[in-house]
Each structure stands twice: as C-alpha cells, then as structure tokens.
N, CA and C atoms as a LAMMPS dump frame, in Angstrom:
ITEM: TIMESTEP
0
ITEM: NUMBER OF ATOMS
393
ITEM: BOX BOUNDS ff ff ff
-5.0000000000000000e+02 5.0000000000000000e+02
-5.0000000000000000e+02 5.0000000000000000e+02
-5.0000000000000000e+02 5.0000000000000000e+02
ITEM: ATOMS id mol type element x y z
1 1 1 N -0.035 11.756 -33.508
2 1 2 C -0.071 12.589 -32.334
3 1 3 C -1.497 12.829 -31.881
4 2 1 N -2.347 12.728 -32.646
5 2 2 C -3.607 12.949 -32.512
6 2 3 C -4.31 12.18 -31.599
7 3 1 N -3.707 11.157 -32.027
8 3 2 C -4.251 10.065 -31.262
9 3 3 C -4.317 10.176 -29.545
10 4 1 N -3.255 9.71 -29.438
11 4 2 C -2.426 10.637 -28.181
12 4 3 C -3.448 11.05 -27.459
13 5 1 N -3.807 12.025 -27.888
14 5 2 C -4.888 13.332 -27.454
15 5 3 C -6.152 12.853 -27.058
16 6 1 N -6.629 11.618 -27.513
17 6 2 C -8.063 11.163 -28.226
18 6 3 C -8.304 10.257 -26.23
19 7 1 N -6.408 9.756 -26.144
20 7 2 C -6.657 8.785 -25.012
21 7 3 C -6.599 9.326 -23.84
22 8 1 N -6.473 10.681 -23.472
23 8 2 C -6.423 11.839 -22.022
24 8 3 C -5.234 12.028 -22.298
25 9 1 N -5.159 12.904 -21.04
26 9 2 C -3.75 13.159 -20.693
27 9 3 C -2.601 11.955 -20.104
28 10 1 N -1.419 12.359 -19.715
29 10 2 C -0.803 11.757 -19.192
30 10 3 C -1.081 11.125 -17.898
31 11 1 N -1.403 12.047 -17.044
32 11 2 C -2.29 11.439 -15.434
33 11 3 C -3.367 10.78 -16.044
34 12 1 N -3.855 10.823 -16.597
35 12 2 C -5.305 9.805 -16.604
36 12 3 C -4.927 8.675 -17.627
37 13 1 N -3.764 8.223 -18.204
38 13 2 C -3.579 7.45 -19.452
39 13 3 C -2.84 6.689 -17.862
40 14 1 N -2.067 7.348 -16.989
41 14 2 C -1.301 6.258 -16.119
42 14 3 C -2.506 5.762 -14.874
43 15 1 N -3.4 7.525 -14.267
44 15 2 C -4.421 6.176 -13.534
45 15 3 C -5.357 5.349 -13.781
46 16 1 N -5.377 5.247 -15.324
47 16 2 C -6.235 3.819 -15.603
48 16 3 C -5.539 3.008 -15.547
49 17 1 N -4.303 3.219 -16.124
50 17 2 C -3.269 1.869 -15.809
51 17 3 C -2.976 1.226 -14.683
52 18 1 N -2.913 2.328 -13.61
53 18 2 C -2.906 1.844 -12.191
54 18 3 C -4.471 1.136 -11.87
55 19 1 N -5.499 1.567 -12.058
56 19 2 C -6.713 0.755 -12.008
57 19 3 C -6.936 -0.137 -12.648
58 20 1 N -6.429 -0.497 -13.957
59 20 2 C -6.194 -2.174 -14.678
60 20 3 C -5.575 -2.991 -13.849
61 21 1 N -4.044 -2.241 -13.166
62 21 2 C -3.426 -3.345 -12.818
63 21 3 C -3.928 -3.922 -11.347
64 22 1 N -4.615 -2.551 -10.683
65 22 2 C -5.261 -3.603 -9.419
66 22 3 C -6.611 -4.083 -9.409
67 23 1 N -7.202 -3.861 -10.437
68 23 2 C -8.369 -4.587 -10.764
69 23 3 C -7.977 -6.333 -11.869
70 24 1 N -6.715 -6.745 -12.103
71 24 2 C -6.206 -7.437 -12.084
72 24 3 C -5.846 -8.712 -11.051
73 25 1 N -5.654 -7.646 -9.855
74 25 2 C -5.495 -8.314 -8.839
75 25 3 C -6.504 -8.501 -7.629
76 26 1 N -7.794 -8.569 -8.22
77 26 2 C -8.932 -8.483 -7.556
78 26 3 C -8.807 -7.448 -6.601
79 27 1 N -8.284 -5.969 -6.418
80 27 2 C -8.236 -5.119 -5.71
81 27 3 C -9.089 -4.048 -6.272
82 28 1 N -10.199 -3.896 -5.571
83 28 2 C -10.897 -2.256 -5.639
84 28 3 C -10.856 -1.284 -4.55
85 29 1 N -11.524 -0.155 -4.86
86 29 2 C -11.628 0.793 -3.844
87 29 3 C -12.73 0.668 -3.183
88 30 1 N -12.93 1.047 -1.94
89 30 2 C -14.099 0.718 -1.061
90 30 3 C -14.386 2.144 -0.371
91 31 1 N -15.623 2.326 -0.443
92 31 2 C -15.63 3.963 0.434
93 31 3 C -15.142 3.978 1.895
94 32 1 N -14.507 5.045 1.951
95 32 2 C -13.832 4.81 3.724
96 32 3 C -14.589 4.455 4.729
97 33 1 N -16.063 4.842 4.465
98 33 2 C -17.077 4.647 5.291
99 33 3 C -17.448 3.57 6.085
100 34 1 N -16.956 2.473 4.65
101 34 2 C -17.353 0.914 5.123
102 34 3 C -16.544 0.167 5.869
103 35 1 N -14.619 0.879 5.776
104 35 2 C -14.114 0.339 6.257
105 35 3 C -14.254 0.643 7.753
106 36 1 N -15.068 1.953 8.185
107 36 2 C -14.59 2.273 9.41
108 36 3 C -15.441 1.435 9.895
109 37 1 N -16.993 1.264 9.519
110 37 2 C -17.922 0.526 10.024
111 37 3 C -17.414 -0.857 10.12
112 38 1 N -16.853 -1.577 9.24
113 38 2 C -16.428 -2.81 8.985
114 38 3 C -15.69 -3.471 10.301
115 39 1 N -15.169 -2.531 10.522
116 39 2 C -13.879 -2.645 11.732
117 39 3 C -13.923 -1.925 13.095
118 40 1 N -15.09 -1.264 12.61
119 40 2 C -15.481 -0.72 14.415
120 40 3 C -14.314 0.425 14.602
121 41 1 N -14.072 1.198 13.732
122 41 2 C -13.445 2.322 13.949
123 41 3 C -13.88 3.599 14.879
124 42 1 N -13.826 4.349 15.791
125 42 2 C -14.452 5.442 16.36
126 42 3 C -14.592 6.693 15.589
127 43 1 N -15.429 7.373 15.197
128 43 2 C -16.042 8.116 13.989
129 43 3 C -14.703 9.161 13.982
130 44 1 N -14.034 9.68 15.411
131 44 2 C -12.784 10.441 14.969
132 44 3 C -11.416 9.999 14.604
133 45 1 N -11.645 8.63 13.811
134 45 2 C -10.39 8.144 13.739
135 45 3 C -9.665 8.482 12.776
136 46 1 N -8.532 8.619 12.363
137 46 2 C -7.815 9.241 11.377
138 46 3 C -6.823 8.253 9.987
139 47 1 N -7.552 8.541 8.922
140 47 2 C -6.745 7.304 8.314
141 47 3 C -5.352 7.941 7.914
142 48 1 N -3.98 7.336 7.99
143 48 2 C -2.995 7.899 8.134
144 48 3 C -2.528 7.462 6.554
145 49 1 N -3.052 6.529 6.523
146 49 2 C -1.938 5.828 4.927
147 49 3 C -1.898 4.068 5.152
148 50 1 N -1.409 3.955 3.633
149 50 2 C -0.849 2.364 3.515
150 50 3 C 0.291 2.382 4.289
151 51 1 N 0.578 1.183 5.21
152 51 2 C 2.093 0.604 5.53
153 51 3 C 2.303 -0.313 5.091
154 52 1 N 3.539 -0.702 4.947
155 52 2 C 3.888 -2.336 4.739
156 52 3 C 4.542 -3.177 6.049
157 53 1 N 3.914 -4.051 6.079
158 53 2 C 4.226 -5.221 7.544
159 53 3 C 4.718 -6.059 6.909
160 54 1 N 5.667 -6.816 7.98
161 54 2 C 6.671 -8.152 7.753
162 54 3 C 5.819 -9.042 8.752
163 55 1 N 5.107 -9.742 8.579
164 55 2 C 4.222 -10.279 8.899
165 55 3 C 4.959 -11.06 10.469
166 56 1 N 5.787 -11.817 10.004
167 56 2 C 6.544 -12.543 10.862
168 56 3 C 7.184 -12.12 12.079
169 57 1 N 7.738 -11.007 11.513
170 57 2 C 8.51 -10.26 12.572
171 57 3 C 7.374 -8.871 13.326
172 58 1 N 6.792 -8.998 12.79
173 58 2 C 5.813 -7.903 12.909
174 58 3 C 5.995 -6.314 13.268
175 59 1 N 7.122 -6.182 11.683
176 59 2 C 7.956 -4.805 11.522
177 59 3 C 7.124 -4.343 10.579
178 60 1 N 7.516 -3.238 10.324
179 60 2 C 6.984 -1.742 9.849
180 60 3 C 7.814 -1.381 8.584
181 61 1 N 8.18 -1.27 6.855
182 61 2 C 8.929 -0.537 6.388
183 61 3 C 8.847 1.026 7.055
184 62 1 N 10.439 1.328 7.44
185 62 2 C 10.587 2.278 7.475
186 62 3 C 10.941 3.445 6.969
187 63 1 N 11.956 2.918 6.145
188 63 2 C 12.638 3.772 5.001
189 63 3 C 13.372 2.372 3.862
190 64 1 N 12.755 3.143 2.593
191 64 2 C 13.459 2.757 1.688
192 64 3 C 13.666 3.404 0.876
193 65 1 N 15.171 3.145 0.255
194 65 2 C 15.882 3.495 -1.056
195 65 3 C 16.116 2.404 -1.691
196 66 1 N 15.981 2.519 -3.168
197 66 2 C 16.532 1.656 -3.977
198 66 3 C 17.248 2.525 -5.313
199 67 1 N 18.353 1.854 -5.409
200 67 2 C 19.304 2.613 -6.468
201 67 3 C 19.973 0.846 -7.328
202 68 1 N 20.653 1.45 -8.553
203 68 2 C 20.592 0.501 -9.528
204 68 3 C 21.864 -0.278 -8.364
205 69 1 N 22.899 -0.348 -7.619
206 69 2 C 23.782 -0.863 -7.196
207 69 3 C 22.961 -1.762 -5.856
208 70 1 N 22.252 -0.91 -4.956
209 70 2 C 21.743 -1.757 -4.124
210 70 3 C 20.306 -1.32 -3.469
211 71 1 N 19.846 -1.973 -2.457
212 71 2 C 18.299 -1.639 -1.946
213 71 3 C 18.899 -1.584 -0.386
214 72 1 N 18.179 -0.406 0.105
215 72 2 C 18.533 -0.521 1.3
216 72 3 C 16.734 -0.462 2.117
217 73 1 N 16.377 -1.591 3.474
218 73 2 C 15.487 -1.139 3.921
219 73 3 C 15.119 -1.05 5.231
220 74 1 N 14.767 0.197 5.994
221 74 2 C 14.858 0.008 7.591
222 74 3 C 13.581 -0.68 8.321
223 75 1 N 13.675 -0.925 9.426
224 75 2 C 12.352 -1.403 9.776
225 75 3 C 11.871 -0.494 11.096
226 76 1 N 10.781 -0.919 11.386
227 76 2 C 10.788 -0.445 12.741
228 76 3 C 9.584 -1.256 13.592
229 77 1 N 9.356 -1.359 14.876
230 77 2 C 8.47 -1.882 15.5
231 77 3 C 7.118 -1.231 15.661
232 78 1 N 6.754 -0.111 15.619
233 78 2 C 6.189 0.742 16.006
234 78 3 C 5.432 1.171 14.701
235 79 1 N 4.188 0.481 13.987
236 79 2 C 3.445 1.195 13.195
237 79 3 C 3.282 3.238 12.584
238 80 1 N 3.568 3.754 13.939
239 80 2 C 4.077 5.16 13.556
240 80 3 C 4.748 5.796 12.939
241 81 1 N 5.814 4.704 12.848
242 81 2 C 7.171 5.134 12.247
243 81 3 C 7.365 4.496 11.246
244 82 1 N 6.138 4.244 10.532
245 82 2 C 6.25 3.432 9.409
246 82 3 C 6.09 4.358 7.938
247 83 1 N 7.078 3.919 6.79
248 83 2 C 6.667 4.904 5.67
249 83 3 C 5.014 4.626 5.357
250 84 1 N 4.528 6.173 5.312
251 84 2 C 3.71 6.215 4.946
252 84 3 C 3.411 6.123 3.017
253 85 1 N 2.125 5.51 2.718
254 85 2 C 1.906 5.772 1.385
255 85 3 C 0.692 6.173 1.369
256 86 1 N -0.389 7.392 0.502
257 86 2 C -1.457 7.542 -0.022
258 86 3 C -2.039 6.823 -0.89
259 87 1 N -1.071 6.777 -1.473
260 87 2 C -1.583 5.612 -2.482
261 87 3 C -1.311 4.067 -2.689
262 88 1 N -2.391 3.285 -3.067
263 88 2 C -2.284 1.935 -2.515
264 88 3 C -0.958 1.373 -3.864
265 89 1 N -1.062 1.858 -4.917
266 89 2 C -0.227 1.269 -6.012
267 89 3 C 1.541 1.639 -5.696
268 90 1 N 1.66 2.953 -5.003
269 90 2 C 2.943 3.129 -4.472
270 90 3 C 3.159 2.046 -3.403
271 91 1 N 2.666 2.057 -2.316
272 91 2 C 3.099 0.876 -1.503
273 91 3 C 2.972 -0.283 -2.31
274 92 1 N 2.513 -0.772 -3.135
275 92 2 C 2.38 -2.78 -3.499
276 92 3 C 3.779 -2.145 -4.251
277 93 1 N 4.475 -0.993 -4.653
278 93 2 C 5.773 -1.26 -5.553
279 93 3 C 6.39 -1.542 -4.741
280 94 1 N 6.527 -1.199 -3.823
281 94 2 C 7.392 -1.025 -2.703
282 94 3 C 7.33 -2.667 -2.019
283 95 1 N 6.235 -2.851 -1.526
284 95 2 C 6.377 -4.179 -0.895
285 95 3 C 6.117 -5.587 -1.976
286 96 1 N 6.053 -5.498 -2.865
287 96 2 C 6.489 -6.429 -3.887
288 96 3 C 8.349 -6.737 -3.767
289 97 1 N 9.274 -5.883 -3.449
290 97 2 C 10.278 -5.717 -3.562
291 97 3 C 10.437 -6.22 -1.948
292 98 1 N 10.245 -5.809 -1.09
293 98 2 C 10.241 -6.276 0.513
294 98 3 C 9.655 -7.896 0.056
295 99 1 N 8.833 -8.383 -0.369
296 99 2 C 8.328 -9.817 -0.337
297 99 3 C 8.946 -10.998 -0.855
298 100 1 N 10.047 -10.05 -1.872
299 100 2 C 11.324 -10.973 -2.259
300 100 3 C 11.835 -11.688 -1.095
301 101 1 N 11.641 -11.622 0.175
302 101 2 C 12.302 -11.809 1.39
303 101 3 C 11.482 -12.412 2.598
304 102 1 N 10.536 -11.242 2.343
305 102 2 C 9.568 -11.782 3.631
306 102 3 C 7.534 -11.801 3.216
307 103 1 N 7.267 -12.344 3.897
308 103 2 C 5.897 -12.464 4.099
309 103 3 C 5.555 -11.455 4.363
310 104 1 N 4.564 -10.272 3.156
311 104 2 C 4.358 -9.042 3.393
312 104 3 C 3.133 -8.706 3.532
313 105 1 N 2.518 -7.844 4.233
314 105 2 C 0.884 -7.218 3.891
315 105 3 C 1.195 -6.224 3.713
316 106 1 N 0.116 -5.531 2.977
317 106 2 C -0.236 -3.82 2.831
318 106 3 C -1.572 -3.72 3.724
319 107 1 N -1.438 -2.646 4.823
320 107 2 C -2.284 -2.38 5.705
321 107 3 C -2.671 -1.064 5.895
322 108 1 N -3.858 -1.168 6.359
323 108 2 C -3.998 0.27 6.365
324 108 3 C -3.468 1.371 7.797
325 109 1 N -3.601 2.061 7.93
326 109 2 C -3.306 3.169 9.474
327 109 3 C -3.776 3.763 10.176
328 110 1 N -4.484 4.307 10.952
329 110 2 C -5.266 4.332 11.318
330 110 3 C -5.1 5.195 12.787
331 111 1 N -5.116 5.96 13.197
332 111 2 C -4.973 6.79 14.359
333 111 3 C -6.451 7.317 15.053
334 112 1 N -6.465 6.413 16.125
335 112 2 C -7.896 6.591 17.179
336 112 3 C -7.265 8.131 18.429
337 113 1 N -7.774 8.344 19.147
338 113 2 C -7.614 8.935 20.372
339 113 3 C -6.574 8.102 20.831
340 114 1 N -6.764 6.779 21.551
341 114 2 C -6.024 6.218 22.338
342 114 3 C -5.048 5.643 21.962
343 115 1 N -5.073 4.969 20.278
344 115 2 C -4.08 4.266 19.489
345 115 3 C -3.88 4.288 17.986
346 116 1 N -2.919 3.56 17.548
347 116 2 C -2.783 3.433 16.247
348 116 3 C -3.692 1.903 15.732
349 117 1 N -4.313 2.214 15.039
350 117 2 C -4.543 0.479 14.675
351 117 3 C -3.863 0.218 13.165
352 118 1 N -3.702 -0.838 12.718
353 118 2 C -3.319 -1.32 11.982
354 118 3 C -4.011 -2.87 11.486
355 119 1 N -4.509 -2.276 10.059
356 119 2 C -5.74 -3.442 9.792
357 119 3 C -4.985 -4.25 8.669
358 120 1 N -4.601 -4.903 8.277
359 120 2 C -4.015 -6.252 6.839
360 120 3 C -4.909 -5.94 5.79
361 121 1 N -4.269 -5.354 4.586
362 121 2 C -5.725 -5.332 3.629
363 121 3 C -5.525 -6.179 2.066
364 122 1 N -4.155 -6.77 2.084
365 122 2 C -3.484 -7.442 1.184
366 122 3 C -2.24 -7.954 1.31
367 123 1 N -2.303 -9.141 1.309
368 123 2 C -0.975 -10.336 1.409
369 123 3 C -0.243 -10.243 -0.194
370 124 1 N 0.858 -9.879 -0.399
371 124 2 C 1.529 -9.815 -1.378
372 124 3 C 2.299 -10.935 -1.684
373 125 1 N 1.839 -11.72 -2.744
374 125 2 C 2.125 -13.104 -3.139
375 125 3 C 3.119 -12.688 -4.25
376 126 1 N 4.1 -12.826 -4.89
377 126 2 C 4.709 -12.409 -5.807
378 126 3 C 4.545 -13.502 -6.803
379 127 1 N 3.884 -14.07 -6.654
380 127 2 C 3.444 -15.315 -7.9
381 127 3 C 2.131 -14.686 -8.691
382 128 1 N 2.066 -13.56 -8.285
383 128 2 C 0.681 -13.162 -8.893
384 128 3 C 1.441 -12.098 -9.6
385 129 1 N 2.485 -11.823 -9.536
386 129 2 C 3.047 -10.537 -10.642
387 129 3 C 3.691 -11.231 -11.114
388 130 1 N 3.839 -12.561 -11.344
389 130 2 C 4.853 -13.145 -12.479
390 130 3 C 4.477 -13.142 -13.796
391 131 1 N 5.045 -13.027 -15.108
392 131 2 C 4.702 -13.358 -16.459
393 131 3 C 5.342 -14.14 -16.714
C-alpha cells in the first residue's frame, strides 16, 4: 500500500498516463499563445474546446452515447453545435470510435466576433492504436 502512496494520487497516477499516451502519439501541448499567432487569430477570440469532424462530409459530432448493446451518434453541420471537449484525451476516445467509420480530425474551436473557426489539429488513424 505504501507504495501506492510513493506514485501520487489517483489524478496524477491517471494524468501521466494520459500524457504517456499522447506523447506516444507525437502529441504535445502548445501554449495557446502560439496557436493564436500561428493562425492569425484576433486577440479576442475565444477558444471553445476540441470537436470532432467527419472530414468528408464535413459534420460535427454532436451527441454521443455509447452503451454495451449499441453506439448511437448525431451529427450536425454547424461547428456550434458540436460536442464540446476540454480535454484533448476525452475527444481522441470519442473519435477513435467515430473513425471506425469515417475519416476523422480533432479540431480545435474557436469563436471570433464575426465567426466560429475551426482549425484540424489531428487526423485519427486507428492503425496507430493498434497492438
């Protein structure tokens, strides 16, 4: 039990795990700063969250459930109405499961004055979570 103790708590024993597994996948964190500069963001722009895009169709997850009998998932056209995620490791669960199907990105959100933007910040290959 001691041990236990020696390795943190529970939150910090799982967000290193979450930082192994996307530093695995050549994914780091980048200060927001760079992305706004990167992309020509307007200094009041608002980052809203991860979405997931269907690349093809160029839909939005909207809502999902998944239960042991079935997966249900909505879409929508409209980046707004897209589930939001804070965190980048909740959305790749999520669209790992959407990519069974379709050609997915995780993008970021982004709310200007005049619009929403929506930037691609990872193509979800599911050959890269195989063992």
């Amino acid at each position: 039990m001691g041990q236990a103790k020696s390795r943190g708590t529970k939150e910090q024993r799982e967000a290193e795990a979450k930082k192994r597994r996307l530093e695995q996948l050549n994914i780091s964190e980048r200060p927001i700063e760079e992305i706004y500069k990167e992309f020509e963001l307007p200094d009041n722009s608002e980052f809203l969250g991860y979405i997931i895009n269907i690349v093809e169709s160029d839909e939005f997850v909207a809502k999902f459930e998944d239960t042991p009998d079935q997966t249900n998932i909505a879409y929508a056209k409209i980046p707004d109405l897209g589930l939001r995620f804070e965190d980048f490791s909740e959305a790749l669960d999520i669209a790992k499961k959407v990519a069974e199907k379709y050609k997915t990105d995780i993008c970021f959100l982004f709310e200007t004055s005049d619009q929403f933007r929506v930037i691609p910040t990872f193509t979800v290959n599911l050959a890269d979570f195989a063992h």
